[in-house]
C-alpha positions as a Markdown table, in Angstrom:
| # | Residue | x | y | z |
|---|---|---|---|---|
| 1 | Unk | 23.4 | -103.5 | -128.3 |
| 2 | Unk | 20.6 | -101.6 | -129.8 |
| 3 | Unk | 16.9 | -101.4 | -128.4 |
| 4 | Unk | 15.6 | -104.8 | -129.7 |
| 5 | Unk | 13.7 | -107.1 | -127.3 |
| 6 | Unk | 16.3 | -109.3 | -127.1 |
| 7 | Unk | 19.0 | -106.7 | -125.8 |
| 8 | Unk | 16.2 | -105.3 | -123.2 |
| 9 | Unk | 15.8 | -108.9 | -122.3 |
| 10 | Unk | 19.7 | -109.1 | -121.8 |
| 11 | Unk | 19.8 | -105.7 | -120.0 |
| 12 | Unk | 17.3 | -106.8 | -117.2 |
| 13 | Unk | 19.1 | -110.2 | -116.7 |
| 14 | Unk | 22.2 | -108.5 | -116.3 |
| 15 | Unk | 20.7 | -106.2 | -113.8 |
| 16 | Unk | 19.2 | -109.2 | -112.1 |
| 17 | Unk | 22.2 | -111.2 | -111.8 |
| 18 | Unk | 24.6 | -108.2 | -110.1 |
| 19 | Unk | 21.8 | -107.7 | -107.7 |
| 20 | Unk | 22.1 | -111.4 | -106.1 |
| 21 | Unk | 21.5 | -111.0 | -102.6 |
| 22 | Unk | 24.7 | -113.4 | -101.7 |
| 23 | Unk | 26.8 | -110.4 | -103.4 |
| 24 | Unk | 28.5 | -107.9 | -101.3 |
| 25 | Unk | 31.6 | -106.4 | -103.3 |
| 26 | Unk | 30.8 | -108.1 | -106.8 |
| 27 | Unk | 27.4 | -106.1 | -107.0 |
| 28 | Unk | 25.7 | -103.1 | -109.0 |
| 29 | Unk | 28.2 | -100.8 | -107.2 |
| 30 | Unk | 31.3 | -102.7 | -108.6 |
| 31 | Unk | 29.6 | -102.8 | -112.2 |
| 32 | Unk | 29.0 | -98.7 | -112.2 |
| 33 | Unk | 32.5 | -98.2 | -110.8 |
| 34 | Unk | 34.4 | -99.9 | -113.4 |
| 35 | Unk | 32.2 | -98.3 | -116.3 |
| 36 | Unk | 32.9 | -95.7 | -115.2 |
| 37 | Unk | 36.9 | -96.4 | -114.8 |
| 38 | Unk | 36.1 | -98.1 | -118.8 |
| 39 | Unk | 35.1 | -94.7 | -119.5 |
| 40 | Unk | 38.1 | -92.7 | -117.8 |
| 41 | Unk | 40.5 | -94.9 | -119.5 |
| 42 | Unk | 38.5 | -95.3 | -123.1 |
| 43 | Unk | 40.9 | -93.5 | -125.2 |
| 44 | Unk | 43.6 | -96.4 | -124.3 |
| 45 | Unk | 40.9 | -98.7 | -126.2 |
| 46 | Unk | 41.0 | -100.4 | -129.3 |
| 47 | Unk | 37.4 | -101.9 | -129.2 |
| 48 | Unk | 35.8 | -99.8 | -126.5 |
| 49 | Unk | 32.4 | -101.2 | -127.6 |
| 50 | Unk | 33.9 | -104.7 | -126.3 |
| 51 | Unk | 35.7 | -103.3 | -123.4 |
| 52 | Unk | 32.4 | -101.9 | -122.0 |
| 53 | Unk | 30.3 | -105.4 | -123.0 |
| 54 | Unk | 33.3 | -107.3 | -121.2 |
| 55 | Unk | 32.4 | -105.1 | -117.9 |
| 56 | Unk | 29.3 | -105.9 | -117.8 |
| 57 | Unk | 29.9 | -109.8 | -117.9 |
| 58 | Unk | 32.8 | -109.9 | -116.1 |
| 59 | Unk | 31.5 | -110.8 | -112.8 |
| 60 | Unk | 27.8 | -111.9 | -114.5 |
| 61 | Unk | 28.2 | -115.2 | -112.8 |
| 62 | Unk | 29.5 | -114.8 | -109.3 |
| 63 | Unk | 29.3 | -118.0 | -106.8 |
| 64 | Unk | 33.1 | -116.9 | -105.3 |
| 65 | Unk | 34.5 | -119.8 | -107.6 |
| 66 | Unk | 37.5 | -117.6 | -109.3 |
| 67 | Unk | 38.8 | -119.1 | -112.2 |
| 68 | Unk | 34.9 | -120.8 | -112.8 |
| 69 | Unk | 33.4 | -117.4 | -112.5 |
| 70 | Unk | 34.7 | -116.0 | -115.1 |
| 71 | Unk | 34.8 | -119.0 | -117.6 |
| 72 | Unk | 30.8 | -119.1 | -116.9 |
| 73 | Unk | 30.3 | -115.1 | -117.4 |
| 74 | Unk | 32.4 | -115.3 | -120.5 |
| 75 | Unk | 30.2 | -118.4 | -121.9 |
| 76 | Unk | 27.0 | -116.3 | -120.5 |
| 77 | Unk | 28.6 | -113.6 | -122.9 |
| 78 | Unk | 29.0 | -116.1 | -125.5 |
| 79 | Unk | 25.5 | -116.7 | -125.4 |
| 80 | Unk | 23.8 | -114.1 | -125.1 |
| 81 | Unk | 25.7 | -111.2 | -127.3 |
| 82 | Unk | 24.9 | -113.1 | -130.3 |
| 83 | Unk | 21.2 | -113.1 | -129.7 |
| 84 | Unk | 21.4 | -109.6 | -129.7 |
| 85 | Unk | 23.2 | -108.6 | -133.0 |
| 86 | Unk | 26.2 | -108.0 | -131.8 |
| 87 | Unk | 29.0 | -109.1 | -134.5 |
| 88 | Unk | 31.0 | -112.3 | -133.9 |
| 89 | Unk | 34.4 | -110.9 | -134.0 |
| 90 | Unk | 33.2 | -108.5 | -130.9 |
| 91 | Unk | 31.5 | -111.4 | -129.0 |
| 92 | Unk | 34.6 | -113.2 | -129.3 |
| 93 | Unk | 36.4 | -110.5 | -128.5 |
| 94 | Unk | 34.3 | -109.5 | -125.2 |
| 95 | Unk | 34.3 | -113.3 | -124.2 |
| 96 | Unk | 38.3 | -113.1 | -124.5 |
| 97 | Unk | 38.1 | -109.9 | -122.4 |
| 98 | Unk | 36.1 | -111.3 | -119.3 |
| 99 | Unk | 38.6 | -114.3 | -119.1 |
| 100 | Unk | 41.3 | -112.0 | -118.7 |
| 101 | Unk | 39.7 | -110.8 | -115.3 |
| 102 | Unk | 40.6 | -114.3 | -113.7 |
| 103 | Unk | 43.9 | -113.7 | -113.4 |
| 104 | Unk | 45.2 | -109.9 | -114.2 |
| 105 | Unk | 49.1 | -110.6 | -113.9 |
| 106 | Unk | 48.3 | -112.9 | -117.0 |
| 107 | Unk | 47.9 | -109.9 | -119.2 |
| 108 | Unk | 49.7 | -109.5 | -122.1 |
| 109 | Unk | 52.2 | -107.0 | -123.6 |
| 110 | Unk | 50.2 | -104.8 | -126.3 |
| 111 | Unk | 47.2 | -106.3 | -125.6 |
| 112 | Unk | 45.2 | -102.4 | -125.5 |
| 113 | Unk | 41.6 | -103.7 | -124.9 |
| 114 | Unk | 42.8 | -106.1 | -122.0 |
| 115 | Unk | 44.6 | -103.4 | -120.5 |
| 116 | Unk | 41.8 | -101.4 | -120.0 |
| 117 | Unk | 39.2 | -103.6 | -118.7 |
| 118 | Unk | 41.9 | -105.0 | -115.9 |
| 119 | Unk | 43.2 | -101.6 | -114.7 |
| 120 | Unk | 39.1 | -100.9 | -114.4 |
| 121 | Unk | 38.7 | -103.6 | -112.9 |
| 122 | Unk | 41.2 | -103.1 | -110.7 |
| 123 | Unk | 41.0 | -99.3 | -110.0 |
| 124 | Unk | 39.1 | -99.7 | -106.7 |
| 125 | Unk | 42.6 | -100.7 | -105.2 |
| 126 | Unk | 43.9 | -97.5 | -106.1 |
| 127 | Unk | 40.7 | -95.3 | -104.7 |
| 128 | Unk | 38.9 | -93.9 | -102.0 |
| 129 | Unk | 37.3 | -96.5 | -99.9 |
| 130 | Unk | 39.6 | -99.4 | -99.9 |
| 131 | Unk | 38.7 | -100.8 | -96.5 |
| 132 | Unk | 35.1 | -100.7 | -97.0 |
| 133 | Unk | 36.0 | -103.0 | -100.3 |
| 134 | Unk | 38.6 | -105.1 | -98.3 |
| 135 | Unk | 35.8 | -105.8 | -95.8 |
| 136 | Unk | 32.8 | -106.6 | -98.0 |
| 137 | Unk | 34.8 | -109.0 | -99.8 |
| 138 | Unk | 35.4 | -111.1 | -96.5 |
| 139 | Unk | 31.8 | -110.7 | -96.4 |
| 140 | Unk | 31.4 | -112.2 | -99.8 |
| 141 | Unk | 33.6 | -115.2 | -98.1 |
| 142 | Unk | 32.0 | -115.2 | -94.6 |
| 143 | Unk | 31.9 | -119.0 | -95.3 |
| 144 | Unk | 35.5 | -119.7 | -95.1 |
| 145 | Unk | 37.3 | -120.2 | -91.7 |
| 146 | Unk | 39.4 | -116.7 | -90.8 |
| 147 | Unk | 42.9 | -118.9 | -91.0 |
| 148 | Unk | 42.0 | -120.0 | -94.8 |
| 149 | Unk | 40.8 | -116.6 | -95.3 |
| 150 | Unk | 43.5 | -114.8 | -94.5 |
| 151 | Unk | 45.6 | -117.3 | -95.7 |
| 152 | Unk | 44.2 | -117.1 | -99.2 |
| 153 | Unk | 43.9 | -112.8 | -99.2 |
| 154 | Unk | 47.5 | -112.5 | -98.5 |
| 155 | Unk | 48.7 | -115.1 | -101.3 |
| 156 | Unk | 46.3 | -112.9 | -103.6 |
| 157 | Unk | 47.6 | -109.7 | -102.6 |
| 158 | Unk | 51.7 | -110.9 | -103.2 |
| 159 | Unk | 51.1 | -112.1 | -106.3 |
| 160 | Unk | 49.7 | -108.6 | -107.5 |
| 161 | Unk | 51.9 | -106.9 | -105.4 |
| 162 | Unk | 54.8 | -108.8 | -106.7 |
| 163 | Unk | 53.9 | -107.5 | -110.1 |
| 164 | Unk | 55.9 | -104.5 | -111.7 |
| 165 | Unk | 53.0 | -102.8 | -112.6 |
| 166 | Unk | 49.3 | -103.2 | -111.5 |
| 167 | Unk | 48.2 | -101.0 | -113.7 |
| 168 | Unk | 49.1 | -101.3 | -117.4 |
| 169 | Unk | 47.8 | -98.1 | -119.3 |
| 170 | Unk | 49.9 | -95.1 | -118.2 |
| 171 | Unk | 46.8 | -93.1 | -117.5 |
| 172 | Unk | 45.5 | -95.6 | -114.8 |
| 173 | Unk | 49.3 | -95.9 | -113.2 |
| 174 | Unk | 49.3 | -92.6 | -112.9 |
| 175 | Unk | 46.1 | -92.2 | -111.5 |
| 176 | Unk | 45.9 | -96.0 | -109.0 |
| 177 | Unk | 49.7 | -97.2 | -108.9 |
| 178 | Unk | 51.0 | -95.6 | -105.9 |
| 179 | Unk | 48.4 | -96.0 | -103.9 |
| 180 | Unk | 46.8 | -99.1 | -104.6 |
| 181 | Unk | 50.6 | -100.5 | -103.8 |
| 182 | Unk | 49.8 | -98.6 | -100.2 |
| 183 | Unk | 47.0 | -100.0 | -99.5 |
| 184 | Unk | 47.5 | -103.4 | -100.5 |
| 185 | Unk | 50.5 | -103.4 | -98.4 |
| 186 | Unk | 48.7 | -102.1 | -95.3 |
| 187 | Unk | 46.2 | -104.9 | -95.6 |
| 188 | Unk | 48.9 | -107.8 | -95.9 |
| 189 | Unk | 50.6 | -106.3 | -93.0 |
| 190 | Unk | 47.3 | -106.8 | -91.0 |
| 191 | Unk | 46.6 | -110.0 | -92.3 |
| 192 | Unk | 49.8 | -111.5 | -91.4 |
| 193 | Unk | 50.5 | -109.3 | -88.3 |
| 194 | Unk | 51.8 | -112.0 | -85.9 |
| 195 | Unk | 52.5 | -115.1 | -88.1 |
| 196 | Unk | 55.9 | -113.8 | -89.2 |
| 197 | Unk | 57.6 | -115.9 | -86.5 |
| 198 | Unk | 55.8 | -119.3 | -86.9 |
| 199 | Unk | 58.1 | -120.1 | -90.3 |
């Protein structure tokens, strides 16, 4: 975005908003992880520029609303990208981007940018540390009852899990697939250990 006011201006906002205190997964940590996956997988890009603007948004606006979230980072993105000289075609395009992190099984064929930003996104199911980020995302949700909780987890983890491929540029398969498939399963099994039998 340059070094103009405006983009400083945007820069510290940004950092603001990922450091909300009410944040425990959706936080600087989660921002510098997938920029850094961005960067791993940026040769699958076709507008890296708006792949690494749409990681920045894409959790900009976090008050554990999904769907909401995102429609409100992507209109923050809207907003504010202009302001700062970014071209309209790559505002759009970042805008499009963060949308497409409400629901990743929506992702389509061919669609190189979106494929990106969703399997970085998504890498920390496939890495080191996946029960620390299992656990601070019931802490994100420490307002909901343990039954809805666990209840609404496990839908979330069969619908990705039910998809043929979480990861949709061959370098991040490669890299996430297997394991992220593991671990996902291990945490369904604990989360519905025991209600099996009930229907």
């Amino acid at each position: 975005m340059g070094g103009s006011a405006a983009s400083r201006a945007l820069g510290a906002e940004l950092i603001a908003r990922w450091s909300e205190p009410h944040r425990r997964y959706h936080d600087l940590a989660h921002l510098a992880a997938v920029l850094d996956a961005v960067d791993e997988l940026a040769g699958e890009a076709q507008d890296l520029a708006a792949v690494r603007l749409a990681a920045w948004f894409h959790d900009a606006v976090y008050d554990g609303r999904p769907g909401w979230d995102e429609e409100r980072s992507a209109q923050l993105a809207q907003s504010r990208l202009s302001r700062c000289g970014v071209p309209a075609t790559r505002v759009a395009e970042a805008a499009r981007l963060v949308r497409l992190t409400a629901a990743h099984d929506t992702l389509a064929d061919g669609d190189a940018n979106g494929a990106v930003l969703c399997d970085a996104d998504l890498a920390v199911l496939g890495r080191p540390g996946y029960e620390a980020y299992a656990a601070a995302i019931r802490q994100e949700y420490a307002h909901v009852p343990d039954d809805l909780f666990r209840a609404g987890r496990a839908e979330v983890l069969r619908r990705l899990l039910a998809t043929p491929r979480l990861y949709r540029t061959a370098q991040a398969a490669g890299l996430w697939e297997e394991r992220a498939r593991a671990n996902m399963t291990a945490e369904l099994a604990g989360l519905t250990e025991g209600q099996g039998s009930a229907g």
